[in-house]
C-alpha positions as CSV (number, residue, x, y, z in Angstrom):
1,X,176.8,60.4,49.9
2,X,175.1,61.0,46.8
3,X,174.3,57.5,46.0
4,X,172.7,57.1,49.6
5,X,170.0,60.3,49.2
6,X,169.1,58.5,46.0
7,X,168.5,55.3,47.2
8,X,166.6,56.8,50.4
9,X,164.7,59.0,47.9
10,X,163.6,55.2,46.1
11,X,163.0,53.9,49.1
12,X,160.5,56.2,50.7
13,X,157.8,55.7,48.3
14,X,158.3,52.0,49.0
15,X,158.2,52.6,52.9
16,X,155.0,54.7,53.0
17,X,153.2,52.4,50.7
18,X,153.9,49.1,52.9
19,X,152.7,51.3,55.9
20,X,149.3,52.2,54.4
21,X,148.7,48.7,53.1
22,X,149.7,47.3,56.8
23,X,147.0,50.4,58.2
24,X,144.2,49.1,56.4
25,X,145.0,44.9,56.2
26,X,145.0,45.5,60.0
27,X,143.5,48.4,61.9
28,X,140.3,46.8,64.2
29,X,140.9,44.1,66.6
30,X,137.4,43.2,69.1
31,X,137.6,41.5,72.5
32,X,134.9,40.5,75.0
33,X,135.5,40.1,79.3
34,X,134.5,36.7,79.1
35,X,132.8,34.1,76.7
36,X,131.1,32.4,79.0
37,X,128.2,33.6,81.6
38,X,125.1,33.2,83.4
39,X,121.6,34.3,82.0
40,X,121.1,37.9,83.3
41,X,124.8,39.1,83.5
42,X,126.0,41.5,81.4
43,X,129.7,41.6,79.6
44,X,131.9,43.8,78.1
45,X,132.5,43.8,74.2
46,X,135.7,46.3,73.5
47,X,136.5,47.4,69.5
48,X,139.8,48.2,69.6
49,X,140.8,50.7,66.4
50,X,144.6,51.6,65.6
51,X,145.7,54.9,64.2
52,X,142.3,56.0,64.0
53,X,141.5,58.5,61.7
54,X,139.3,61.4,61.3
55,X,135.7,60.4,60.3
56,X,135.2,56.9,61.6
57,X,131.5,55.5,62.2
58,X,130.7,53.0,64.5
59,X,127.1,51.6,63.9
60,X,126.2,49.2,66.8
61,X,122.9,48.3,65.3
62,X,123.0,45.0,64.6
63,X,123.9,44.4,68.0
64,X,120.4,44.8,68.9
65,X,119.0,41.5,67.2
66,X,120.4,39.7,70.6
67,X,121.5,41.6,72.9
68,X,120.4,45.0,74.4
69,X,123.2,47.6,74.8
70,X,123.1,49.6,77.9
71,X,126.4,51.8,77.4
72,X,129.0,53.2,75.3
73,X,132.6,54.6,76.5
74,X,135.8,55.5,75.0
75,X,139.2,55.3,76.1
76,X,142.4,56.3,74.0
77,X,146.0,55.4,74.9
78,X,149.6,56.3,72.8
79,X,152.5,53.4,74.1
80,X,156.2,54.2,72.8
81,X,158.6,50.9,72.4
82,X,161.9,51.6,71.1
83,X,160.8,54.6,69.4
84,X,158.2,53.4,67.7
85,X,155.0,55.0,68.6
86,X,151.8,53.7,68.7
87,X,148.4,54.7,69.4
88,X,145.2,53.5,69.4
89,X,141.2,54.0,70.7
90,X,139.3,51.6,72.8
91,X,135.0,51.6,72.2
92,X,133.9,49.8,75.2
93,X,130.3,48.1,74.8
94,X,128.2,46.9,77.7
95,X,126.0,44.3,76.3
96,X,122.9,42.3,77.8
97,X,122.1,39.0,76.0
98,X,118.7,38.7,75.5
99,X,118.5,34.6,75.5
100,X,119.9,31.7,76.7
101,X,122.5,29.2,74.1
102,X,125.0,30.0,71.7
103,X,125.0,34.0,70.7
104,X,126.9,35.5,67.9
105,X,128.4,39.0,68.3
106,X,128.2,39.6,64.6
107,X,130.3,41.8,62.5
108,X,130.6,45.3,62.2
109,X,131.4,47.4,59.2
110,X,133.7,50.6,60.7
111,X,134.2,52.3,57.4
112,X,136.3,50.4,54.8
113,X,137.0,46.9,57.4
114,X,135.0,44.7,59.2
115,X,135.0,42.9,62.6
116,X,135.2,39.2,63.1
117,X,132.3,37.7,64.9
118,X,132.4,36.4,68.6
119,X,130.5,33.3,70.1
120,X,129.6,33.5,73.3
121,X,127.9,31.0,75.6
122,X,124.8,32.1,78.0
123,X,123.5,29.8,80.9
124,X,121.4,29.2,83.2
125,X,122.2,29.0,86.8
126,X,118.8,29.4,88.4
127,X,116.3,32.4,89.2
128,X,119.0,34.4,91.4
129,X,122.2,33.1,89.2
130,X,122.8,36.9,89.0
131,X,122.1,38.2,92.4
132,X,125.1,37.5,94.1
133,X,126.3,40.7,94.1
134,X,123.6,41.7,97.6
135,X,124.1,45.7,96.6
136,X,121.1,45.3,94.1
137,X,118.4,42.6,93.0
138,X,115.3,41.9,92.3
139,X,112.4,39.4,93.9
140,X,109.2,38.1,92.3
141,X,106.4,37.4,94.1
142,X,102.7,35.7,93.9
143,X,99.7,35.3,95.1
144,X,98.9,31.8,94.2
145,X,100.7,29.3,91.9
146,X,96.9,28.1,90.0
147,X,94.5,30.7,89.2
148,X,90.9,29.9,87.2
149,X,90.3,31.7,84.0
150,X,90.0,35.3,84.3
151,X,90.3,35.3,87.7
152,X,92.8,37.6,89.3
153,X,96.8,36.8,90.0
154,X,98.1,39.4,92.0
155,X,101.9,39.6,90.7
156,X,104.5,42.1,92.5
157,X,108.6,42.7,91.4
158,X,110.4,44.3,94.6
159,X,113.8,45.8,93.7
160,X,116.3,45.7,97.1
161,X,119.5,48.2,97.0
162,X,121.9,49.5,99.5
163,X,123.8,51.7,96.7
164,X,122.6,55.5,96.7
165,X,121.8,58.1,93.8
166,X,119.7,55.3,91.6
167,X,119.0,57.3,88.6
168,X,116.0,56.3,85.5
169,X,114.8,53.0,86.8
170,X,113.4,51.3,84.5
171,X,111.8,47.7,84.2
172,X,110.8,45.0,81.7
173,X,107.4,46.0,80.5
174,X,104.8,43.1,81.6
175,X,103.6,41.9,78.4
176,X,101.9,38.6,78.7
177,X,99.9,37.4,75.5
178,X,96.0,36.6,76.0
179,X,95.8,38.4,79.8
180,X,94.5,41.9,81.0
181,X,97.5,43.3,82.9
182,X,96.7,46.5,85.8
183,X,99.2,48.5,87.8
184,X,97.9,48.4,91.5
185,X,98.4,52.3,92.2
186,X,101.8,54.1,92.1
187,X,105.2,51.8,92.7
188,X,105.9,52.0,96.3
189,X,108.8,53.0,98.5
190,X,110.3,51.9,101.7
191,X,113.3,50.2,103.6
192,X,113.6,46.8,105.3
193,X,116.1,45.5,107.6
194,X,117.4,41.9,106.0
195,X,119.9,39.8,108.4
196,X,121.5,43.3,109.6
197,X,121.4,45.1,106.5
198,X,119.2,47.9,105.8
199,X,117.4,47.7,102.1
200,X,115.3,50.2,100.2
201,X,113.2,48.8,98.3
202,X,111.2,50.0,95.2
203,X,107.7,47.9,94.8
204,X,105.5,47.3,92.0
205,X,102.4,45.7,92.0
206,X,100.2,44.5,88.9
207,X,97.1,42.7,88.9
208,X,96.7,40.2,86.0
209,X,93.6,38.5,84.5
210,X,94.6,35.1,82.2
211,X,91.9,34.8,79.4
212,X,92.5,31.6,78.4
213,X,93.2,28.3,80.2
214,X,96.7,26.8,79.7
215,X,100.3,27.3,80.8
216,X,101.1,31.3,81.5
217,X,104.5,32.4,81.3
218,X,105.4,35.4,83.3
219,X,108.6,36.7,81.5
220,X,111.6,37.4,83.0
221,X,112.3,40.8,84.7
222,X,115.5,42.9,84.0
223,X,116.1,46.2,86.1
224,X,118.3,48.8,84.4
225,X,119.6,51.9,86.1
226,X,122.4,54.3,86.4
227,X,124.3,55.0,89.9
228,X,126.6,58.3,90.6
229,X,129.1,57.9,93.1
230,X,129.3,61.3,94.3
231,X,132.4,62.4,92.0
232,X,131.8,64.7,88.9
233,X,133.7,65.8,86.1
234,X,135.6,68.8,86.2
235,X,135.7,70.0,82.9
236,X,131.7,69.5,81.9
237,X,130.3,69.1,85.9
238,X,128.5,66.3,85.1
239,X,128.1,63.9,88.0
240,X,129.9,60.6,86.9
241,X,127.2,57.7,86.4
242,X,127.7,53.6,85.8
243,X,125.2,51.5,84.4
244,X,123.6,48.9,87.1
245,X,121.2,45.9,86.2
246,X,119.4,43.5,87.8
247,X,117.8,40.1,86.5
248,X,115.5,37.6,87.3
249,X,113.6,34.6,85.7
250,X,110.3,34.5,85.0
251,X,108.0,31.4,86.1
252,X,105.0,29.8,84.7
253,X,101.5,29.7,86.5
254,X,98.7,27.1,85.6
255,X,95.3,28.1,84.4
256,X,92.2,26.1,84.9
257,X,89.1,26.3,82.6
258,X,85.9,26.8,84.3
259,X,84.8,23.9,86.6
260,X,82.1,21.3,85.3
261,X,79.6,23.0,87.7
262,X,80.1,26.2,86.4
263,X,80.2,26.1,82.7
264,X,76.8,26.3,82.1
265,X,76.1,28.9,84.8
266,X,74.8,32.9,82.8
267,X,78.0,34.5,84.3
268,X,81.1,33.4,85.4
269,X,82.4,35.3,88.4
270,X,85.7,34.1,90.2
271,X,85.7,36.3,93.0
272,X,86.5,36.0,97.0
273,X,82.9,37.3,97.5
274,X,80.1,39.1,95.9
275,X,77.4,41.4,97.9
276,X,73.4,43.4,96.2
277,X,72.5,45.8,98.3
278,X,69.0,47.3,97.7
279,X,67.7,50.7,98.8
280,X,64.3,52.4,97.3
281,X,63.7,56.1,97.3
282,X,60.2,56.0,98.9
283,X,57.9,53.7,101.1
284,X,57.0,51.2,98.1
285,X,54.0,49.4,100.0
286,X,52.3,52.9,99.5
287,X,52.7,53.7,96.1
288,X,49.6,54.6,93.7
289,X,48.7,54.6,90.0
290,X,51.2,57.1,88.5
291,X,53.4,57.6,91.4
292,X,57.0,56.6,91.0
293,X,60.4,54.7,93.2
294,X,63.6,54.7,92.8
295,X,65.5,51.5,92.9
296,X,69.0,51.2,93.5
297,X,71.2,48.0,93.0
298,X,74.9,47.6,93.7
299,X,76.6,45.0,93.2
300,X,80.4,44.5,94.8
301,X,83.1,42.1,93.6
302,X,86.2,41.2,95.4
303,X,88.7,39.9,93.0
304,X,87.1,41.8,89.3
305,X,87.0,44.9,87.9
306,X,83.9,46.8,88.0
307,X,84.1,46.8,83.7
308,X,83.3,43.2,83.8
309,X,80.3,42.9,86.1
310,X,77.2,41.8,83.9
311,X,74.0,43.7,84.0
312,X,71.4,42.1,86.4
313,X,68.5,44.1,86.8
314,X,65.1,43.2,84.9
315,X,64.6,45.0,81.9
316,X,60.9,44.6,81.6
317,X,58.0,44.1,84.8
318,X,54.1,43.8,84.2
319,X,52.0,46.6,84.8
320,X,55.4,49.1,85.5
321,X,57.4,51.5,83.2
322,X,60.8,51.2,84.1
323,X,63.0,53.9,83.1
324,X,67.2,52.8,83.9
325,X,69.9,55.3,84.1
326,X,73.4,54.6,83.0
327,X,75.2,51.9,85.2
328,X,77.7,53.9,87.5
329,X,81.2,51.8,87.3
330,X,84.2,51.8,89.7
331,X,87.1,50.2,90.3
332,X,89.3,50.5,93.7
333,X,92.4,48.4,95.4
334,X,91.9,47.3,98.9
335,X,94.9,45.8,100.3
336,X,96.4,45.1,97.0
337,X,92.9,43.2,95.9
338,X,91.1,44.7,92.9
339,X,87.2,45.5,94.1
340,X,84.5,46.1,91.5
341,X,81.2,47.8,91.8
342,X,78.3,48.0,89.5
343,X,75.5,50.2,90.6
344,X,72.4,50.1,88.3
345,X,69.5,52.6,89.3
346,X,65.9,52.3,87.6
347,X,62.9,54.6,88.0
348,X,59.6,52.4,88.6
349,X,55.9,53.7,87.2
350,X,52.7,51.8,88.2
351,X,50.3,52.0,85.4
352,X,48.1,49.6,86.8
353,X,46.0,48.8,90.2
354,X,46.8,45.3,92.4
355,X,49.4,43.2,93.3
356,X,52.6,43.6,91.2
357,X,55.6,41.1,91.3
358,X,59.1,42.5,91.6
359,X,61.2,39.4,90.3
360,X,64.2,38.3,92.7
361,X,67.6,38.7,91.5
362,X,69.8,35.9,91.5
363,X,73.8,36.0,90.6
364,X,76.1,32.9,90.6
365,X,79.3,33.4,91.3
366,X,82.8,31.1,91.9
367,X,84.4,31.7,95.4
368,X,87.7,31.1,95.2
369,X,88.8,30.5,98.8
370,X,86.3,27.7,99.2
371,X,86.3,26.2,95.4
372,X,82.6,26.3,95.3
373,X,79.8,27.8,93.5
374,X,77.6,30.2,95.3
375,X,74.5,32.5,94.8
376,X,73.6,36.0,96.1
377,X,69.7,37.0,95.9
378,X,67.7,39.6,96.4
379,X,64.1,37.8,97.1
380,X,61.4,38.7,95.3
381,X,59.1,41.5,96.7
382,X,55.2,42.2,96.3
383,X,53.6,45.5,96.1
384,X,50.0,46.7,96.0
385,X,49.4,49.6,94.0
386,X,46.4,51.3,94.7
387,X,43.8,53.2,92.9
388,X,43.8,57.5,92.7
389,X,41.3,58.8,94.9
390,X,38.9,61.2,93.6
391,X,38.3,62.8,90.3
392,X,40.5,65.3,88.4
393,X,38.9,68.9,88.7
394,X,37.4,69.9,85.7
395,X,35.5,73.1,84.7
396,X,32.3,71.2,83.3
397,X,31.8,67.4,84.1
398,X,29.5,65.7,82.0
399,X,28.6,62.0,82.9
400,X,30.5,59.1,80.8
401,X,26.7,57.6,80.5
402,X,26.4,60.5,77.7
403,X,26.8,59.6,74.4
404,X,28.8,62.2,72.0
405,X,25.6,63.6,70.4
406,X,24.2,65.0,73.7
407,X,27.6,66.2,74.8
408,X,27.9,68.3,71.3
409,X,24.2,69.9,72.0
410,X,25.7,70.9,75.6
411,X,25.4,74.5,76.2
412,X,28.5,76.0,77.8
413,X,28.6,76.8,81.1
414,X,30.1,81.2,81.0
415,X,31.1,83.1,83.8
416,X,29.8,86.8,82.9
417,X,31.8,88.5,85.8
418,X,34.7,87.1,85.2
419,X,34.6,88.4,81.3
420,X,33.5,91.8,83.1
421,X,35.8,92.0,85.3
422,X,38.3,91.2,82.3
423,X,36.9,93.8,80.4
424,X,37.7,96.4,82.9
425,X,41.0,96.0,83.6
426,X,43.6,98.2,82.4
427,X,47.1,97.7,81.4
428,X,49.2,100.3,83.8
429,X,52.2,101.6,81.2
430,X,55.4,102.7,83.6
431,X,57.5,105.1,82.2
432,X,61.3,104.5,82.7
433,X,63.4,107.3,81.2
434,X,63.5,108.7,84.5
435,X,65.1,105.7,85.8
436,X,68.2,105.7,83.5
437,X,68.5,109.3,83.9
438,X,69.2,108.5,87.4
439,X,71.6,105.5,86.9
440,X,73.7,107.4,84.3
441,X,74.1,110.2,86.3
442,X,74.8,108.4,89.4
443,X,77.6,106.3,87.2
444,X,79.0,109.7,86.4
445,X,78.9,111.2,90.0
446,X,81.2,107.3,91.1
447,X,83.1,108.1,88.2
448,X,84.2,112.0,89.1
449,X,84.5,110.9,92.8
450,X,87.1,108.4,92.0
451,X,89.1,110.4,89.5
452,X,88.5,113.5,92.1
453,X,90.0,111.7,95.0
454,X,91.8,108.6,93.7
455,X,93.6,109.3,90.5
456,X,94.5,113.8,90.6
457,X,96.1,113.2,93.9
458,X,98.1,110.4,92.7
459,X,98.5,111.3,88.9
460,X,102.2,111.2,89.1
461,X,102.8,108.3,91.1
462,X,100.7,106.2,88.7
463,X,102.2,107.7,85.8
464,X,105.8,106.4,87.4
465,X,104.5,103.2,88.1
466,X,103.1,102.7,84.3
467,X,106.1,103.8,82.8
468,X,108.2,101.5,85.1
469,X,105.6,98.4,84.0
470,X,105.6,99.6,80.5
471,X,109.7,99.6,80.7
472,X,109.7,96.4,82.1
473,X,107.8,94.4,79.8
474,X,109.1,95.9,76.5
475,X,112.9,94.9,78.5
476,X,111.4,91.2,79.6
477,X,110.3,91.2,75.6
478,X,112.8,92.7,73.6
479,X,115.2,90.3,71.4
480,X,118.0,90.8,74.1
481,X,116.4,89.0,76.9
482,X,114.1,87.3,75.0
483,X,114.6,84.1,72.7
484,X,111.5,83.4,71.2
485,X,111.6,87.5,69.9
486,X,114.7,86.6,68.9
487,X,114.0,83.9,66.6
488,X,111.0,85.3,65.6
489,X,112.8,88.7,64.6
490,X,115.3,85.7,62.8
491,X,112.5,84.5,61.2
492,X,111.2,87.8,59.8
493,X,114.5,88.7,58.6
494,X,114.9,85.6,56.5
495,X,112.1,86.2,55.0
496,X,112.5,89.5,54.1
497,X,116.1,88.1,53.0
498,X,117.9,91.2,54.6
499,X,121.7,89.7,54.9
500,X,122.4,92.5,57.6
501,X,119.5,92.3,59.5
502,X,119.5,88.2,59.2
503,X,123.2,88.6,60.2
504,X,122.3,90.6,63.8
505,X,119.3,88.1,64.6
506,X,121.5,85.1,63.9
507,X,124.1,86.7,66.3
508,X,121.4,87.3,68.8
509,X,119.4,84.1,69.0
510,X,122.5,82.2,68.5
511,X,123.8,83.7,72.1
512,X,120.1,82.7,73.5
513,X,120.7,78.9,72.2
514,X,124.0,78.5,74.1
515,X,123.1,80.5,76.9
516,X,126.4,81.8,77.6
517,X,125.9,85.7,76.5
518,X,129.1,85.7,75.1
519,X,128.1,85.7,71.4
520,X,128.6,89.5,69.9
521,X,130.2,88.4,66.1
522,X,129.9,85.8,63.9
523,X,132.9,84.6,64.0
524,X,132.2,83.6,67.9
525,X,129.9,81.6,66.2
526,X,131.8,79.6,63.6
527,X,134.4,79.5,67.3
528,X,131.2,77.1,69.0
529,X,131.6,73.9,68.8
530,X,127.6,73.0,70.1
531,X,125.9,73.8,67.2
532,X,128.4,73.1,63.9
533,X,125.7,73.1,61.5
534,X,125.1,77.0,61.6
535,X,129.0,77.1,60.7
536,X,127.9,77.0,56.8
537,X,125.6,79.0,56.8
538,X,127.5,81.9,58.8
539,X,130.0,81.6,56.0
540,X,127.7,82.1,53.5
541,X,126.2,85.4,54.8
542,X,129.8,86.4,55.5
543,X,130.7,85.9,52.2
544,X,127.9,87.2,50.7
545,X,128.5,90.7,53.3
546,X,132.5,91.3,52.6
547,X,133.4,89.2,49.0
548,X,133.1,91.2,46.7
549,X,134.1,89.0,44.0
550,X,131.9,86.0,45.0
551,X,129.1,88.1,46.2
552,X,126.1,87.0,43.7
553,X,127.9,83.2,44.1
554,X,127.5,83.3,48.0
555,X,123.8,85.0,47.8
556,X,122.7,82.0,45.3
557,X,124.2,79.6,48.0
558,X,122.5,81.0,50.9
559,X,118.8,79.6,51.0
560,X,116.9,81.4,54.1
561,X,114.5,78.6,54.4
562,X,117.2,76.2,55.1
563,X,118.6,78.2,57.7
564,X,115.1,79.1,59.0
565,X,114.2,75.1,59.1
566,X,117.7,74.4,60.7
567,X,117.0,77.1,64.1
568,X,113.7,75.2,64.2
569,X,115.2,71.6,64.4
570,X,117.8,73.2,67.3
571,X,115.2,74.5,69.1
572,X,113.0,71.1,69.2
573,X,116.2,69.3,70.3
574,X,116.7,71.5,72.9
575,X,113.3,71.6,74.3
576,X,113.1,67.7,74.0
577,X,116.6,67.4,75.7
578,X,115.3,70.1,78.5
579,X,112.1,67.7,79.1
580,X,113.9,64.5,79.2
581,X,116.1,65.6,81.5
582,X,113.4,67.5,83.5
583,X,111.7,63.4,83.7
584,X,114.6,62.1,84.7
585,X,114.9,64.3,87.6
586,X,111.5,63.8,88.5
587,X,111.3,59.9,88.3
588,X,114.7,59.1,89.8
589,X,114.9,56.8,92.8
590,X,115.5,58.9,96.3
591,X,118.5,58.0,98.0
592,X,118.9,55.4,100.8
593,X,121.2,57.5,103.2
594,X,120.0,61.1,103.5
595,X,122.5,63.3,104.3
């Protein structure tokens, strides 16, 4: 019996050590759904880690070279065979390659081992070779399939669904290199009935303007989105959510360079059609030396943004002064068409007598349902400005005939009376001291008659009705109902480096932060799992209260600023957390069936 303990005693060092070396030569083992899928599916990449230990990190990072991952779940299992238990932890993956070809899952360092890489292989099965699940997908559309240089391609991305509760749609961002890309309003909302199936759809429309001429690639469009299915979880009450995504390919669209016609043309103006209007302020075939009209221009594009219509008025006519006010600009959408409008208005000043030329106005422009060039004038107009009748009135007029010498020796012409009459006159002084003795003493007889019949009959009333205002705001504002008094009292305590005082504010903003007004001690604190990192510091202060022996150590330990830095960092998480989830509420997709 002896001789067996003491070989099991030799033995068990032996055993334990085999164990640990088998732990870490094999404790990670990675998996994907399937190796082998069509360009805008999604698979599942699952890192499988045995007898997991406390502190593992799992850094997905350099997933993201080639893929996008759009969730992360965990699932943990214990399996018994022949007594021998075993136990392990699942980290499921969803990943989205990125491109087509041969992709490389690389490895991943989890502490101390490291994964082995996956290949997988992505095709392509055509524009809808991931639509054949009909619950969601997505449709591209366009207007035309050749556009001119910087003329307008009116692009639109329609998402169908029959699923309810879609929550934070979001889309590829259009980014196409050398264009000017424009959402067409706000995305747009409605249902459509599709061989017997009722859709919703959610609509967005862009307009885009190629700059140069070429081959333009319109990238491909992935949909990403979360869908509840009604269920929640009963221990946290969050409604449960699965990630959804939708894919299409992108397609290419010609661009032509201006046509030979065109190229020497002063603008160039790819539009559907282009309107002047005129208009003048006042009757121009009447005007005079010195007079002035108003001239008002617009010009209206179908197919360009107001920002890039040139300037067309004249900036200089003989024998006016023309005086132009800032061009007024706008831009609307009329039936999912951009329109542009320029409207130039210019002040006109004769400075001369006779016939004055007004030159015509002539734009050229490219209209793009007829693939020709066209003109729209405004003809030139004539006006005859005449001469100003009379003379100016003048108190002495001396002929022009008169040379400067006879002007000087000119006596002056004086009214006497008028100097008499000036003479005479006297400057009437009104007193006013009698006027504010009336005002002030009628602002004192308003003031005694409202006291008199407002206030003494009332006096207690509105001495209740203070106090009761004057109680409720020092309640709404005291550190008890109030957590920005709260921190702020926090703050003040730190600084003041009062361990008692710091240790009741910590208590009280502490119950503020997790909202559950349970908080009364520090140790419910260090019992709160939300917020570990105030754990450390609690201890401290503790210490630092009831040790006596490590007292001074725990004081030097404790630095206020930290802890005043660390309350701020909670408090910008949870107001950024609070506003997320406020956007998210706010831009999620309504639901199909309304119940």
């Amino acid at each position: 019996m002896v001789i067996k303990l003491i070989r099991l005693f030799l033995l068990l060092p032996l055993v334990i050590f085999c164990s640990f070396a088998g732990a870490q030569d094999q404790i990670l083992e990675v998996s994907v759904d399937r190796s082998e899928l069509a360009r805008g599916e999604t698979l599942t990449y699952t890192i499988r880690v045995y007898d997991q230990r406390q502190g593992m990190q799992l850094d997905l990072t350099p997933l993201t070279d080639e893929f996008d991952v759009l969730g992360t779940r965990t699932s943990s299992q214990i399996r018994s065979i022949n007594g021998t238990v075993e136990s392990w932890t699942d980290y499921i993956v969803t990943l989205f390659p990125l491109a087509e070809g041969e992709l490389t899952i690389p490895s991943l360092e989890i502490n101390d081992a490291v994964t082995n890489p996956i290949i997988i292989s992505v095709v392509n099965e055509g524009p809808r070779s991931n639509q054949s699940n009909e619950e969601l997908f997505l449709e591209i559309e366009l207007n035309k399939e050749t556009v001119y240089v910087q003329e307008q391609l009116l692009f639109t991305i329609r998402l169908y669904y029959t699923i309810n509760g879609i929550r934070n749609p979001q889309f590829t961002e259009l980014e196409i290199p050398d264009t000017v890309i424009q959402l067409i309003g706000s995305p747009n909302q409605y249902e459509k009935l599709i061989d017997g199936v009722r859709y919703g759809v959610y609509e967005k429309r862009y307009v885009v303007f190629p700059q140069r001429s070429g081959s333009l690639e319109i990238p491909d469009i992935l949909f990403r989105g979360e869908v509840t299915d009604g269920s929640s979880n009963f221990v946290f009450r969050n409604l449960n959510t699965r990630r959804v995504t939708a894919f299409i390919e992108g397609i290419s669209i010609q661009v032509d360079e201006r046509p030979e016609i065109a190229r020497d043309t002063q603008f160039w103006l790819p539009v559907a059609n282009l309107t002047l209007e005129e208009s003048w302020s006042a009757d121009i075939s009447a005007l005079k030396v010195g007079d002035s009209a108003v001239r008002t221009i617009t010009m209206v594009a179908d197919g360009l943004d107001g920002a890039v219509l040139p300037p067309f008025s004249p900036t200089e006519i003989e024998s006016l002064n023309l005086y132009a006010d800032p061009p007024d600009i706008q831009r609307t959408f009329v039936d999912g068409s951009i329109v542009g409008s320029r409207v130039e208005t210019m002040t006109l000043v004769p400075t001369l007598a006779g016939s004055i030329e007004i030159p015509e106005i002539s734009v050229p422009w490219w209209n793009i349902n007829t693939d020709l060039q066209e003109r729209t004038v405004i003809p030139a107009v004539y006006i005859n400005i005449a001469t100003v009748e009379g003379e100016v009135p003048s108190e002495q007029s001396v002929s022009s005939t008169v040379d400067i010498e006879t002007l000087l020796e000119t006596t002056p012409i004086v009214d006497q009376e008028m100097i008499d009459a000036q003479a005479e006159a006297q400057i009437i002084a009104v007193n006013t001291i009698w006027l504010n003795y009336l005002i002030a003493l009628a602002f004192v007889i308003v003031i005694a008659s409202i006291y008199r019949l407002v206030i003494r009959p009332n006096k207690q009333a509105i001495n209740t009705f203070i106090n009761a205002q004057r109680e409720r705001i020092g309640e709404k504002y005291s550190p008890e109902n109030n957590e920005t008094v709260a921190y702020r009292q926090l703050v003040h305590a730190c600084r003041g480096k009062d361990l008692n005082r710091i240790r009741e504010t910590l208590i009280q903003w502490s119950d503020h932060y997790l909202g559950k007004h349970t908080l009364s001690t520090m140790e419910d604190i260090l019992r709160q799992t939300e917020t570990p990192e105030l754990h450390k510091h609690v201890v401290h202060i503790q210490t630092a209260l009831f040790s006596t022996n490590s007292r001074r150590h725990s004081e030097l330990d404790f630095n206020p600023q930290i802890l005043i830095g660390l309350i701020a960092s909670l408090r910008r998480s949870k107001r950024k957390k609070q506003t997320h989830a406020k956007r998210e509420e706010r831009f999620a997709l309504p639901p199909l069936y309304r119940t």
